[in-house]
Structures are given as structure tokens and as C-alpha cells.
C-alpha positions in Angstrom: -108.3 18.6 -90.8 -106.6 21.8 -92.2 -105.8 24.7 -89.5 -107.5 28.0 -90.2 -110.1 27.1 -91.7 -113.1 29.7 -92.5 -117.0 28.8 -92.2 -119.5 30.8 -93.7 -122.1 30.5 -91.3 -125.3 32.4 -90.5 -125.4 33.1 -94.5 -129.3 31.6 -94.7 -127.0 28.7 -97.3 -127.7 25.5 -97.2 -124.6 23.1 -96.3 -122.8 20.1 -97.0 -121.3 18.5 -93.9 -118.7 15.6 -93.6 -117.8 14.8 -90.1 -115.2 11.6 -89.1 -114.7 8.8 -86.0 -111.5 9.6 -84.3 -109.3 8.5 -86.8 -111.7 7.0 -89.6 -112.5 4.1 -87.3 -116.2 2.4 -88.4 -117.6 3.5 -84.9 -120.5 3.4 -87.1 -119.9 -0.3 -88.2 -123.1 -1.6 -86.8 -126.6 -1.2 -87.5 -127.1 -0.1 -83.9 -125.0 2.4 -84.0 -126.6 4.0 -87.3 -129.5 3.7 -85.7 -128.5 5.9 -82.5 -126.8 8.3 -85.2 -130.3 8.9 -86.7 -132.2 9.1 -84.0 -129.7 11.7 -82.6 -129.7 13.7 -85.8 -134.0 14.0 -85.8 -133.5 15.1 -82.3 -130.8 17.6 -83.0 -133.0 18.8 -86.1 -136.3 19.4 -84.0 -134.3 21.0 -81.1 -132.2 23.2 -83.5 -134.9 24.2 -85.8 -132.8 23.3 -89.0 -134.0 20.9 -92.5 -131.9 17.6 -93.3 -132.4 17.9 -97.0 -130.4 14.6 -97.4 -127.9 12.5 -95.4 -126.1 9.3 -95.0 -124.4 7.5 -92.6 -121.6 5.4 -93.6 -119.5 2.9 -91.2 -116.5 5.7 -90.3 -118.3 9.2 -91.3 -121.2 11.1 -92.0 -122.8 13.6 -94.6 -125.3 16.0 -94.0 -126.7 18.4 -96.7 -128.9 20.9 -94.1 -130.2 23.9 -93.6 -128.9 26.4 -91.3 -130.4 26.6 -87.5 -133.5 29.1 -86.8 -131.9 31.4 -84.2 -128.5 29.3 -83.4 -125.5 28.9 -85.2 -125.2 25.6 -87.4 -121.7 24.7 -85.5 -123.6 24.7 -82.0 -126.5 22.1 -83.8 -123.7 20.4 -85.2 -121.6 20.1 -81.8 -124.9 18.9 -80.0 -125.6 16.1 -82.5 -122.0 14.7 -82.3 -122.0 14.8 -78.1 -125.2 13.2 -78.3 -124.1 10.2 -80.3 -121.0 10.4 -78.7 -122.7 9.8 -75.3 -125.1 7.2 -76.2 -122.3 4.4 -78.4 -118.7 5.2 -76.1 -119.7 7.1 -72.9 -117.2 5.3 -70.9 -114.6 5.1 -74.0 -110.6 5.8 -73.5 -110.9 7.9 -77.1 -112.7 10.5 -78.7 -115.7 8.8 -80.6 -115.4 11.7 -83.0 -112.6 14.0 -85.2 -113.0 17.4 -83.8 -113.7 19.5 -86.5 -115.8 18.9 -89.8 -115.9 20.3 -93.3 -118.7 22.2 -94.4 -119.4 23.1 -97.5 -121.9 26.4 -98.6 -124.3 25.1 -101.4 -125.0 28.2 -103.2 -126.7 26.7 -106.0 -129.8 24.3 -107.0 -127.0 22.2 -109.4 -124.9 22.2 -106.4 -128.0 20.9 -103.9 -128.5 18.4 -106.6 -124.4 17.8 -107.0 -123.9 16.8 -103.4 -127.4 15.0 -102.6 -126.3 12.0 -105.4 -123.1 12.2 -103.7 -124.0 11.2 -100.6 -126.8 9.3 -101.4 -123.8 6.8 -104.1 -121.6 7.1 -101.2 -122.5 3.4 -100.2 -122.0 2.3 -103.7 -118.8 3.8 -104.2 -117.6 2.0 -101.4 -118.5 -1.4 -102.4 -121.3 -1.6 -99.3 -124.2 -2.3 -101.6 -125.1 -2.8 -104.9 -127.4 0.3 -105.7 -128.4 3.1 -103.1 -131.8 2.0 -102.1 -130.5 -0.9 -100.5 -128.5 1.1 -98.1 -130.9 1.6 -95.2 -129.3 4.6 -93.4 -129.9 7.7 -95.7 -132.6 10.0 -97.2 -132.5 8.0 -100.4 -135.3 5.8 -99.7 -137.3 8.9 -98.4 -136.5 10.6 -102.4 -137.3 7.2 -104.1 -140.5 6.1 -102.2 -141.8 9.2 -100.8 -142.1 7.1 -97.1 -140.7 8.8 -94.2 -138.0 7.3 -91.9 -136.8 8.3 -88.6 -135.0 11.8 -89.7 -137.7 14.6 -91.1 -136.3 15.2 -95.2 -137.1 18.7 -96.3 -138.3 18.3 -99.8 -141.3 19.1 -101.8 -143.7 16.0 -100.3 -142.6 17.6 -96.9 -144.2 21.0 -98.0 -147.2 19.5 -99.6 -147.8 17.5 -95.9 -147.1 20.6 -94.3 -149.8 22.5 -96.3 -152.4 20.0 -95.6 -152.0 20.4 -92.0 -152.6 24.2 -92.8 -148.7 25.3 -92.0 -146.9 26.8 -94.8 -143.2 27.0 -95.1 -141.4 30.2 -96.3 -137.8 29.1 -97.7 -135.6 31.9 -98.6 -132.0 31.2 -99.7 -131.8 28.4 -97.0 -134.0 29.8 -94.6 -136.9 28.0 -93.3 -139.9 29.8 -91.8 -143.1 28.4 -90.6 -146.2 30.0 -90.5 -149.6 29.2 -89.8 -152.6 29.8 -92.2 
């Protein structure tokens, strides 16, 4: 990863995320382990107060397009989801399950939203590990083309509209997420 480089955190922008195993290594090779990373990352979510509007985990890295943390910064929520997995697949490991920094991207636009969701979500395809994206169990793309929910919480309009029902409405303001009740 480049030295010196700048995040534009706390900005209420949503963000694109790519974080790497040590080294590229498929750490993430196996189901199981894709599993753990999503169970991790609805955890993180929930404790952190942040919206996954779209991820995917691929064998040797991740991408997360999310919304900034409530009252903690997004580097701390990312930190605890990458210990977390990191404890749970290589506890007793003689290497790093992880690279130690990650880019991050500020999506300052809907185009851009839109840009890096198909990105990630024809990052499986692109690589030759399935024929089209809905057959690639580990991302948000099957939440978008169904509408059924998976293990991580997606942040799109269905979300709201569930939300609504239960009488909680959702105040979004240039990446920021606010609940309120009725």
C-alpha cells in the first residue's frame, strides 16, 4: 500500500473499501471462511452503527461500499471487523491474516454508488469464479436481485420500506444514517 496516504473520514460519505490477506493469499479460499467473514461484518455493522450498502467477498480480498459509523470513526469499525475474522480463521497463525492498511474510496456521487456496487458485485465474474453474479453466494447481489435477506443487513430502499413498517424511519443525509421512531 502507498505511504502517506490521506482518508477522508468523518465526511457523512459513503465509502468504497478494498482490504487484502497478508500478501494476496486466498485466506478466504473456503466457504467457511466467507462465512465467518460475513458473520463478522453484520456484527461489526450492528456494533458500529454503520449501513453495508453492498459487499463481496472474494478468495484473497474484500469490498465494502458502507456508510460511515454513528459516533465512531469508520477506521476503528473497520479495524474491529478485520481482528475479528482474524481471530476466528488463524488465531494461532505464524502470519498476519490481514494487509495492514486498506484503500478507501469517498463515493460522492449516486453514479459513483452505482459505479462501484456493479464493481464489486462482477468481481466474481471478472475473475473467472462464476459464470454470472447471482451465482456467487458471498455478496449483496442476491439481496439486490431477489429482495431476500442474507446474513449481512443491505441498506437499500426494501430495507427502508421494512423499517417503515415496523414504525422506524430512517433519516439519510449525505451518508448519514439516523433512526428515529414514529
Amino acid at each position: 500500500m502507498p505511504t502517506g496516504l490521506t482518508r477522508l473520514q468523518q465526511t457523512r460519505n459513503m465509502h468504497f473499501i478494498t482490504f487484502s490477506c497478508y500478501h494476496r493469499q486466498p485466506k478466504l479460499g473456503r466457504a467457511h471462511a466467507r462465512n465467518v467473514f460475513e458473520q463478522s461484518l453484520e456484527r461489526t455493522r450492528r456494533v458500529y452503527e454503520f449501513c453495508v450498502v453492498g459487499y463481496v467477498v472474494m478468495p484473497e480480498h474484500v469490498h465494502l461500499l458502507v456508510t460511515e459509523p454513528e459516533s465512531r470513526p469508520l477506521a476503528t469499525a473497520m479495524q474491529s471487523l478485520k481482528q475479528s475474522v482474524a481471530r476466528t480463521l488463524s488465531l494461532r497463525a505464524p502470519e498476519p491474516f490481514w494487509q495492514e492498511r486498506y484503500y478507501d474510496f469517498n463515493v460522492w456521487s449516486e453514479e459513483k454508488r452505482i459505479e462501484k456496487l456493479r464493481y464489486l458485485h462482477r468481481n466474481p465474474v471478472a475473475r473467472g469464479l462464476v459464470e454470472r453474479p447471482e451465482d456467487w453466494a458471498w455478496s449483496s447481489f442476491p439481496y439486490y436481485a431477489t429482495g431476500v435477506e442474507g446474513v449481512v443487513e443491505i441498506e437499500s430502499e426494501w430495507t427502508a420500506h421494512k423499517r417503515e413498517r415496523m414504525g422506524i424511519r430512517l433519516k439519510v443525509r449525505a451518508g448519514k444514517v439516523s433512526h428515529f421512531p414514529p
